[in-house]
N, C-alpha and C positions, 0 to 999 in steps of 0.2 A: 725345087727345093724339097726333097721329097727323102733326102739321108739325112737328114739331121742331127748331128751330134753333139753332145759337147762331151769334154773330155780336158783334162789339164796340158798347161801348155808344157811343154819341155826347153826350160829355161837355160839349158845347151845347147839347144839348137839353135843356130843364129839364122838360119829361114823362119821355122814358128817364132820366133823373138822380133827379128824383122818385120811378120805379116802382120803381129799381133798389137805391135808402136804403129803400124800403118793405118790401123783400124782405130784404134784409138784418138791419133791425129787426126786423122780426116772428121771423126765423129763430133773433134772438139776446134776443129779449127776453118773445117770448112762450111760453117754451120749459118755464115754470116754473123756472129757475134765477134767482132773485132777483138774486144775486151778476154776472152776465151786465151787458157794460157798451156803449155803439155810441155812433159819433160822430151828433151831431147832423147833420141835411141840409143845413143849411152847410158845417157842419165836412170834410163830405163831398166836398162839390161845390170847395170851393175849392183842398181836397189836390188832386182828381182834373181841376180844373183850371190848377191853378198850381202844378206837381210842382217837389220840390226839388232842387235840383240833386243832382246824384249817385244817386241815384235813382229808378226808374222803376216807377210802377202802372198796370196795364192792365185795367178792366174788362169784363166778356166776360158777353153776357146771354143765354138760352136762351130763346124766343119760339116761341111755338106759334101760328102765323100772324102777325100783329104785337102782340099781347099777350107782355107779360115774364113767366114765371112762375119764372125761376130768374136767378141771378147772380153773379159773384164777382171777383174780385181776384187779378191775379198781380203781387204785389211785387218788385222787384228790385234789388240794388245796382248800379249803372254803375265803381265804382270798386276794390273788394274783394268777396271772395266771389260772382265773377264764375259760379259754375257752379252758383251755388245761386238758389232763388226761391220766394215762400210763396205760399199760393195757398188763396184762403180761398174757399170755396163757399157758397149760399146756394140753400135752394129755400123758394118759399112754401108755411106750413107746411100748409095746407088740400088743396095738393097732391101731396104732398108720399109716394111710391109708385109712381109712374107714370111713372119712367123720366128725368125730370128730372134729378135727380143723376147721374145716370150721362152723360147726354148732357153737363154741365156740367165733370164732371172730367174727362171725354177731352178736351174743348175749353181748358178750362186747361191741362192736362197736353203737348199739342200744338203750345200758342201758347207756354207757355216752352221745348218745345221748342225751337221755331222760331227762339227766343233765344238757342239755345245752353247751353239751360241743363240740367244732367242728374240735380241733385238738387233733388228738390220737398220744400218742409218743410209 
């Protein structure tokens, strides 16, 4: 793992859209917590392309040459709690030690930055 990228995802593309609900699932679902819950790859794809007003999610994938292997989500409101943003991370879990994570939360962490934003939940 020695490319390390992150980079946003392109929420047209239905491969990157595809790899990036697979990471996430797996993250949240094969984790052995039963109780653990993720939206379906519609449900997904159509939030993150038909964001609602007030509103805004940005997802951000970590690619080690052009393979996904990490992912996640900076939430944000446009209208109130303008200084705050959530920021959900995802690494696949097979890889999951190798530096991924950490390259994914600077990049989240930077791109709400980047928003102005100064409290991460």
């Amino acid at each position: 793992m020695s490319g390390l990228e992150a980079r946003p995802v392109d929420v047209h593309d239905d491969a990157q859209m595809r790899r990036f609900h697979e990471i996430g699932w797996r993250a949240e679902m094969e984790d052995g917590r039963p109780w653990n819950s993720f939206q379906s790859y519609d449900e997904q794809a159509v939030a993150l392309r038909e964001q609602l007003p007030g509103q805004q999610a940005d997802p951000i994938g970590v690619f080690d040459c052009e393979e996904m292997v990490g992912g996640g989500i900076v939430m944000m409101g446009l209208e109130d709690n303008v200084d705050k943003a959530f920021v959900y991370p995802c690494v696949e879990p097979a890889l999951r030690g190798r530096g991924i994570g950490g390259v994914l939360v600077e990049a989240l962490v930077e791109h709400a930055r980047g928003l102005g934003r100064t409290e991460l939940m």
